[in-house]
Structures are given as structure tokens and as C-alpha cells.
C-alpha positions in Angstrom: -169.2 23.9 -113.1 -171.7 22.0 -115.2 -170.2 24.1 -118.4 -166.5 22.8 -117.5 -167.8 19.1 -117.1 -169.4 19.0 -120.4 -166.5 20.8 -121.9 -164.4 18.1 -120.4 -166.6 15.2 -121.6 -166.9 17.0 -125.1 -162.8 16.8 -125.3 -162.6 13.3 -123.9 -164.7 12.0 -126.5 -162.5 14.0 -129.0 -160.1 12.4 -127.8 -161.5 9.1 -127.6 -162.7 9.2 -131.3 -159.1 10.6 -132.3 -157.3 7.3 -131.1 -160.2 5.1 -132.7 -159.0 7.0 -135.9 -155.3 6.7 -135.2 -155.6 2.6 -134.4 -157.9 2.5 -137.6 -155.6 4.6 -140.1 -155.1 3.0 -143.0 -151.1 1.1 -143.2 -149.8 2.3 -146.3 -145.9 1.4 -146.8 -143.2 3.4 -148.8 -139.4 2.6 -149.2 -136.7 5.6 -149.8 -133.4 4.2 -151.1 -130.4 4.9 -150.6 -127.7 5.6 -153.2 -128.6 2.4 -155.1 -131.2 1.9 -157.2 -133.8 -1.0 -156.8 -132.8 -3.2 -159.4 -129.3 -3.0 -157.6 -129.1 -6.8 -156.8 -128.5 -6.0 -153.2 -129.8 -3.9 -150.5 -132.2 -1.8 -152.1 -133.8 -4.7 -154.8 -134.0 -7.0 -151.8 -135.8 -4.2 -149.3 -138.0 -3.3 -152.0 -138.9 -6.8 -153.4 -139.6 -7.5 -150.0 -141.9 -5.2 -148.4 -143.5 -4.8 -152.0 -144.1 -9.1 -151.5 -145.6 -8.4 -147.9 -147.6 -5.6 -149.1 -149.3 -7.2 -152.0 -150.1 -10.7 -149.9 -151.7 -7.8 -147.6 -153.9 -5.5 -149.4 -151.3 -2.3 -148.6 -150.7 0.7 -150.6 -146.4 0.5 -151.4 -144.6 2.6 -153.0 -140.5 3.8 -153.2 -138.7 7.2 -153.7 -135.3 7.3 -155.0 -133.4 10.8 -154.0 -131.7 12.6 -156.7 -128.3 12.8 -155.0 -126.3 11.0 -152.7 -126.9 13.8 -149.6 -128.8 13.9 -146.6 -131.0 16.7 -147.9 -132.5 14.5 -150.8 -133.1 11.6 -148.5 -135.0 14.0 -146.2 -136.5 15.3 -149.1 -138.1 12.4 -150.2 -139.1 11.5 -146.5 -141.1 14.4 -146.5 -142.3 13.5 -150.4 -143.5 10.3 -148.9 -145.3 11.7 -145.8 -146.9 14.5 -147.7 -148.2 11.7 -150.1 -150.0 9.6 -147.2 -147.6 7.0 -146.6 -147.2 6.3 -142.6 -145.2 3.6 -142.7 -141.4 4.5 -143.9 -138.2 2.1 -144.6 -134.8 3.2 -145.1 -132.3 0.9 -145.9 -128.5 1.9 -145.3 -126.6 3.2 -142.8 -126.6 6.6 -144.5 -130.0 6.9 -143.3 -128.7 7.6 -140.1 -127.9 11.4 -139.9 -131.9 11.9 -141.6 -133.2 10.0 -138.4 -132.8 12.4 -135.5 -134.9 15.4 -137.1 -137.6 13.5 -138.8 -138.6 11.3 -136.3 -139.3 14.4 -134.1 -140.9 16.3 -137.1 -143.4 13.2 -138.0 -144.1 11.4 -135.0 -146.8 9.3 -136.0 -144.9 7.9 -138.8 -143.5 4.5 -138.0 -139.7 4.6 -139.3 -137.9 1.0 -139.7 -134.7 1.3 -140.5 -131.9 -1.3 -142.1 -128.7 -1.6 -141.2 -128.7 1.9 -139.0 -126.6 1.5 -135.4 -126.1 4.0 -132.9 -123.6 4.8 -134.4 -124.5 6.4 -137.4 -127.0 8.4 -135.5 -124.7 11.3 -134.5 -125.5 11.3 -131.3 -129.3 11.1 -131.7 -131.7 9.4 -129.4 -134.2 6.7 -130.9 -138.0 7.8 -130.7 -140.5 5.6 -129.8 -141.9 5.2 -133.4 -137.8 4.3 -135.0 -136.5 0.6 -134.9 -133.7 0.0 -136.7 -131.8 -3.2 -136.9 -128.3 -4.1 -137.5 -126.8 -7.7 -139.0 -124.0 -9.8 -137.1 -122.4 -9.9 -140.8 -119.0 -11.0 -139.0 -121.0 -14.6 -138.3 -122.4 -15.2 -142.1 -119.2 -13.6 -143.5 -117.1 -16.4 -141.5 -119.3 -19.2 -142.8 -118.7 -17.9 -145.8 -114.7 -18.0 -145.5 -115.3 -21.0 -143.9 -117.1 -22.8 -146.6 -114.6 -21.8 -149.1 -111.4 -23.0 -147.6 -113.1 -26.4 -147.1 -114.6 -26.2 -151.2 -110.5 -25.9 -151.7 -109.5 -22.4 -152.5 -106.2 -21.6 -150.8 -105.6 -18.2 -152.0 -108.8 -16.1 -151.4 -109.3 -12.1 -151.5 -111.3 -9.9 -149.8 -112.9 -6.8 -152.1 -114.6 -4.4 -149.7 -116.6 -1.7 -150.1 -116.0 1.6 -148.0 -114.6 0.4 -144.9 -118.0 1.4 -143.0 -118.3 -1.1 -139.8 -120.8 -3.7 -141.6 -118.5 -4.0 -144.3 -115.5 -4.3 -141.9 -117.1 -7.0 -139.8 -117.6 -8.9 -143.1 -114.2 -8.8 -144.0 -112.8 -9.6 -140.6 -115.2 -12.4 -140.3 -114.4 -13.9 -143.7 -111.1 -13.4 -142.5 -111.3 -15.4 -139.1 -113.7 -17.9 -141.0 -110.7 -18.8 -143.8 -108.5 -19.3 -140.7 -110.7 -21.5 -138.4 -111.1 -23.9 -141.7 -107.5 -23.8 -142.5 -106.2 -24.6 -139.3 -109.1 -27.9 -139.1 -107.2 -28.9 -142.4 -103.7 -28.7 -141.3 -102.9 -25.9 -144.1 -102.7 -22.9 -142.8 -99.2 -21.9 -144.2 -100.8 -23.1 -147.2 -103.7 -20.1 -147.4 -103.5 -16.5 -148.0 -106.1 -13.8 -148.2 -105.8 -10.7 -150.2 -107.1 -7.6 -148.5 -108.8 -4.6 -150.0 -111.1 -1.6 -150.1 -112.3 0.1 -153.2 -113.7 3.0 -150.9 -116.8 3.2 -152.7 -119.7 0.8 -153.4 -119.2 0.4 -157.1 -117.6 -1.3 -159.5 -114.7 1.0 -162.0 -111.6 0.5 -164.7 -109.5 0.9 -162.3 -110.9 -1.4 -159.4 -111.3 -3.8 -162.3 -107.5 -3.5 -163.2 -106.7 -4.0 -159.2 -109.0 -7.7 -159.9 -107.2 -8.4 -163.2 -103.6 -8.3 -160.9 -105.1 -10.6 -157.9 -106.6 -13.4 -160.3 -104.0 -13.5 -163.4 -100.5 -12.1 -161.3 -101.2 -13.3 -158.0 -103.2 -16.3 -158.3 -106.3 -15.7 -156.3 -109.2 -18.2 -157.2 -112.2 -16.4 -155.4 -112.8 -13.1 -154.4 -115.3 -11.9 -151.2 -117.1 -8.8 -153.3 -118.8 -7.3 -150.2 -120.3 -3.5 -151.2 -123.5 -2.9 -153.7 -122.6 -3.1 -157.0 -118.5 -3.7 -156.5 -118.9 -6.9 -157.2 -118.7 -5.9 -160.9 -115.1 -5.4 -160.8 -114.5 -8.9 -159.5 -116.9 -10.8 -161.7 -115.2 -8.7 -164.7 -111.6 -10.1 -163.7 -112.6 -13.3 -162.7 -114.3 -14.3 -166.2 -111.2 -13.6 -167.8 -109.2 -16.4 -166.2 -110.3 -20.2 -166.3 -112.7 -21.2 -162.8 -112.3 -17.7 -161.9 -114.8 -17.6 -158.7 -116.9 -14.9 -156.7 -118.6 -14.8 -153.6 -121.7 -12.5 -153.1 -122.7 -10.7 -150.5 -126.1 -9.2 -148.6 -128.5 -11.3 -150.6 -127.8 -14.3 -152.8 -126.1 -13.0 -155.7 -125.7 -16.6 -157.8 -128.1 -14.8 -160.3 -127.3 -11.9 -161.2 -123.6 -13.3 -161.2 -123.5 -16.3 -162.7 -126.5 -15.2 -165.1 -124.0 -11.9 -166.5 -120.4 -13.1 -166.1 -121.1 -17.4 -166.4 -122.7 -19.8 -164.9 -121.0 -21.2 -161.9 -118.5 -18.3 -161.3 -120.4 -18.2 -157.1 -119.3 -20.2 -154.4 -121.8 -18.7 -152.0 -123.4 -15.5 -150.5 -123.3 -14.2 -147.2 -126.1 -12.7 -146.4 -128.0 -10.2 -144.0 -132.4 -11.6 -143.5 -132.8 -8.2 -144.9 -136.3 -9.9 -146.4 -137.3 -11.5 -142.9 -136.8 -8.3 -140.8 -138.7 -6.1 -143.4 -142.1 -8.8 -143.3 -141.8 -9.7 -139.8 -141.7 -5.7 -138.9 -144.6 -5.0 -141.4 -146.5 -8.1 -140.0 -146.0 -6.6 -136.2 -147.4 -3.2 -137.3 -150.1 -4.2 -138.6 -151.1 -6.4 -135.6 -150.5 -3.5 -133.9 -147.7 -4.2 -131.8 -144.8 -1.7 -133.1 -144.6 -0.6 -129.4 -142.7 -3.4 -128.8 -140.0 -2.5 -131.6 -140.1 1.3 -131.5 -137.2 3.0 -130.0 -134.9 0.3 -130.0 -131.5 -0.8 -132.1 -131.4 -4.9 -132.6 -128.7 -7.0 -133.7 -130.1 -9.5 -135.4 -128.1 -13.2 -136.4 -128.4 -16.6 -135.0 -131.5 -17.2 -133.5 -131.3 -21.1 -133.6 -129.8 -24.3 -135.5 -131.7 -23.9 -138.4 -130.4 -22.0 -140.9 -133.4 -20.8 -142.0 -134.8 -19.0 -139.0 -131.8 -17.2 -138.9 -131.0 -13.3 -140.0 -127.3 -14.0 -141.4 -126.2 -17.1 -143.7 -125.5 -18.6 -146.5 -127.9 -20.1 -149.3 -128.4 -23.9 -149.4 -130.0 -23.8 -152.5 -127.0 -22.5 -154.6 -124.1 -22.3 -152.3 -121.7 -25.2 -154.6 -121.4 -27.5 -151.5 -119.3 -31.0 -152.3 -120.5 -33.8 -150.7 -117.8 -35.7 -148.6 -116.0 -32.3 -148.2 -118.1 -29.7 -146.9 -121.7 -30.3 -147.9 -125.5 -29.3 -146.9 -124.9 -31.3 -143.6 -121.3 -29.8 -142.9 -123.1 -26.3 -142.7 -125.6 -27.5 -140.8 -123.0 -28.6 -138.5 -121.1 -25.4 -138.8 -124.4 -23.6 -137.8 -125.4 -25.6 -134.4 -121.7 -25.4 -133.3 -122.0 -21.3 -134.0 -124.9 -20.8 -132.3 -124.5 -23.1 -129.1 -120.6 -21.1 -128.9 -118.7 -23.6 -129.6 -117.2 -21.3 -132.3 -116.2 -17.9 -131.6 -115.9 -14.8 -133.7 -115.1 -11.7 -133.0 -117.1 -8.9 -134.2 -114.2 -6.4 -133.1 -113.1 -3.8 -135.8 -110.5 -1.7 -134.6 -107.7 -4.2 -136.0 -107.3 -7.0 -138.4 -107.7 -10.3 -136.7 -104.8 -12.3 -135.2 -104.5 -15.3 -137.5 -102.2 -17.9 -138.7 -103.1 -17.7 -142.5 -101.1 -15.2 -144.1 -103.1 -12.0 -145.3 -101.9 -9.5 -147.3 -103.7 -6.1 -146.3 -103.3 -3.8 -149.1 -105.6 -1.0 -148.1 -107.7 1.3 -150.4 -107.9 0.9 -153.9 -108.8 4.2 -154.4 
């Protein structure tokens, strides 16, 4: 009996010394992509610029991995490249991530996994361990501000330049649409407004996207396009610096930059964006406090969580959006803001079916 008891106290002190290590294990971050790159003015460079930010203000070890292909198999590849290398701390950025999540959160449960832009359902199925949290973006909120805005700036004849038609990038598009009606119909013009309607199914610019851009801004006289899908927005910014105050409006992050910086200055309106920055430090700051227990196993939707725009995880940017004073200015959005997040404007996130407006829009299905 003794020899059992000291056994017993010889394991619980094993034990006890095991969790001291645990809660003392050094945080060290790493980031996998997805099929962009991180200089890819969008998801990736703004995940990356992030939690690299975060991690030197903190004394962390950060690093990234970039698959070689586009497949499951090399995102799980470098998952287990990262873990094999140290690195407990793991962000994945992209839906795509999803199908990777259900076998190596089992396989590596004491690596903390936050993932971007992941919902239930691109998880096949798979139930959230206690050490995943992934968050998702209302983008049909920042994507109506963004409509919003633009039909109050002036622009009557608008298009929409999707991506793949995943569900974020839907709920963009259907937002920006509702958000282009809502500000038409304040204005007394909506047989005066029409949206073209597009998807390049895939989430890069081409020729032939390009040529599609070249027919909307010099045959059909749009004056601002919605480029919402990594680097498509190429396509538009190519076909709207051919004709005079061509216009763009980013998407994710805020793309005046790289825009305006290759295609001319002053071609963006705005940017809708996703707080993909905020959720990325304020998850990094909560593990290191310790307190990922209260984030682990669950899928958020993140957007509005006040009137100011600036605690907020959706929006658009006051520093460069090209507000006009009198006609819809810094104050104006402010405006729109409070009246979104108290419910006294409405939007649908549904995305089964175009939304029932009274602008005309034009839906002219996949590019390619």
C-alpha cells in the first residue's frame, strides 16, 4: 500500500510539473497561407503584417510557410512543417483552410489553431476542438457601406467583379448590392442606377477578365467597379486606367495603395474591409494572457460591435475613403454606422438569391 501511495504521489507531481511546463511553454507564432502570397495586398499581407506587428511588440518567435500548390495536402504539409519546427501557435487565413482542420486539430492537440474566415461550413462536417477558433466577417454590412457610400459620392452605374462565388464573396456582393439600393432610393434615383454583376471564378486577375472590364467601363459606361477576390482587382484597375475617372473600390483591407500607387492616384473610392488585423492581435494577446479557453472551439461572426467605426471588425477607411463634404462625408458615415448598428438599417446576409431591389442589376454570371 505504502509502494502504491508513493507511486501515486510520484505521478501526481509528474503531472503537476508537466502542466507548470505546458503553462510556461514558450508562445512562438507561425502563419501558413493560403493560395496567395504575402505581399498579396489582401488577406495574406494583411494576416502576416499583423501577427508579425504583434509578435515583434511582444518578444515572440513568427514565422510563415507558403505551400507549394493550391491542395489540401500542401497546406497540411506545411502545418506539420510548422509544428515539427516548434511553433505552437498556428494561423490559417482562408476558407480553404477548412477541410485541413478536422484531422490536425486531433493530430496536434496542444497546438492552438486560429483560423480566418473558416465557418462551419467549410469544415465538412467536422467538429471544432477545444484548441480551433475560427472567425468569420459580416462582409454583407461593410460591403453595403461601401455601395452605400458610392451612390451618395455620385456613381449611378456601378459593377460588381467577384471572385469565386464562395459565401464571403457572395455576401459582399449582395451587400454592395442592397447598400447601392438603400442610397438610391434616399436620393429619389433609383431608375436612375444600375449595377453590373459578375464572377471571374477565380481570385486573380487575367486577359480575358480584363477584356470583360474593358466592355463594362468603355461600352457600358460603368464608373466604378467593386473588385472583391485577392488579386482580381487587377483586371479592374487595368480597364479602369484606360478611360478618364475610371474608379475602383477595394476590398478586405484598404487597397488605396497598392491601387492608386500602380494604376493612378485617386482611381479608389473606398475599401470594404474585414478587422482581419484586430482579430489576429486581440487572439494573440488572449493566448498569451492565457485565456484561449475562452475562444477555443468556437466559430464567431465578427462586425459591428459599436458606433465607432473603429472598434468595429467590418468597414470602410476614413483616412482614404474620397468622402465630399456636404454629400456624404466623415460625419455621414458615422451616421450610417450608428443607424447600422442600433438596426435601424437592415441587411440581409442571405445568399441563396440576389436581393429584391428597385435598382436595376444586370447579373451576368461567371466570367470564366
Amino acid at each position: 500500500m505504502k509502494k502504491f501511495v508513493a507511486l501515486l504521489l510520484a505521478a501526481m507531481m509528474l503531472l503537476s510539473v508537466t502542466a507548470i511546463a505546458s503553462a510556461d511553454e514558450e508562445m512562438r507564432v507561425a502563419m501558413i497561407t493560403d493560395v496567395g502570397t504575402i505581399t498579396d495586398q489582401s488577406f495574406n499581407q494583411t494576416t502576416y503584417e499583423a501577427a508579425k506587428a504583434w509578435c515583434d511588440e511582444n518578444g515572440v518567435d513568427f514565422t510563415y510557410y507558403q505551400p507549394a500548390t493550391d491542395t489540401d495536402a500542401d497546406r497540411i504539409a506545411m502545418i506539420d512543417k510548422a509544428v515539427d519546427e516548434g511553433y505552437n501557435v498556428i494561423l490559417m487565413p482562408g476558407y480553404k483552410f477548412g477541410p485541413a482542420i478536422g484531422g490536425v486539430q486531433e493530430e496536434y492537440s496542444d497546438i492552438k489553431f486560429i483560423a480566418l474566415d473558416v465557418g462551419e461550413g467549410d469544415l465538412g462536417g467536422a467538429q471544432l476542438g477545444p484548441n480551433v477558433y475560427c472567425a468569420v466577417y459580416q462582409e454583407e454590412l461593410c460591403g453595403y457601406m461601401a455601395g452605400y457610400a458610392a451612390v451618395k459620392l455620385g456613381y449611378t452605374h456601378l459593377g460588381f467583379l467577384g471572385g469565386m462565388a464562395v459565401p464571403a464573396v457572395i455576401r459582399y456582393g449582395f451587400g454592395f448590392v442592397q447598400g447601392v439600393n438603400q442610397a438610391a432610393v434616399d436620393m429619389g434615383i433609383a431608375d436612375q442606377v444600375t449595377v453590373e454583376y459578375a464572377y471571374g471564378n477565380q481570385f486573380f486577375g487575367d486577359a480575358d477578365i480584363t477584356g470583360v472590364m474593358d466592355t463594362w467601363y468603355q461600352s457600358l459606361g460603368v464608373q466604378v467597379v467593386f473588385a472583391c477576390g485577392g488579386g482580381i482587382y487587377t483586371s479592374a484597375a487595368e480597364a479602369a486606367q484606360k478611360v478618364e475617372n475610371g474608379k475602383v473600390i477595394g476590398v478586405d483591407v484598404d487597397q488605396s495603395a497598392i491601387i492608386d500607387g500602380t494604376y493612378g492616384e485617386g482611381m479608389t473610392v473606398t475599401s470594404a474591409m474585414k478587422g482581419l488585423g484586430a482579430t489576429v492581435k486581440t487572439l494573440l494577446s488572449e493566448i498569451k494572457a492565457g485565456n484561449f479557453a475562452a475562444f477555443g472551439g468556437k466559430v464567431e461572426t465578427l462586425g459591428l460591435v459599436g458606433e465607432n467605426p473603429e472598434d468595429n471588425y467590418v468597414g470602410i477607411p476614413a483616412d482614404t475613403t474620397q468622402f465630399v463634404e456636404g454629400v456624404f462625408g466623415p460625419n455621414d458615415y458615422l451616421a450610417l454606422v450608428a443607424a447600422m448598428f442600433a438596426g435601424d438599417v437592415q441587411v440581409s446576409n442571405a445568399i441563396d438569391a440576389m436581393p429584391a431591389v428597385t435598382v436595376t442589376v444586370n447579373d451576368r454570371g461567371k466570367i470564366k
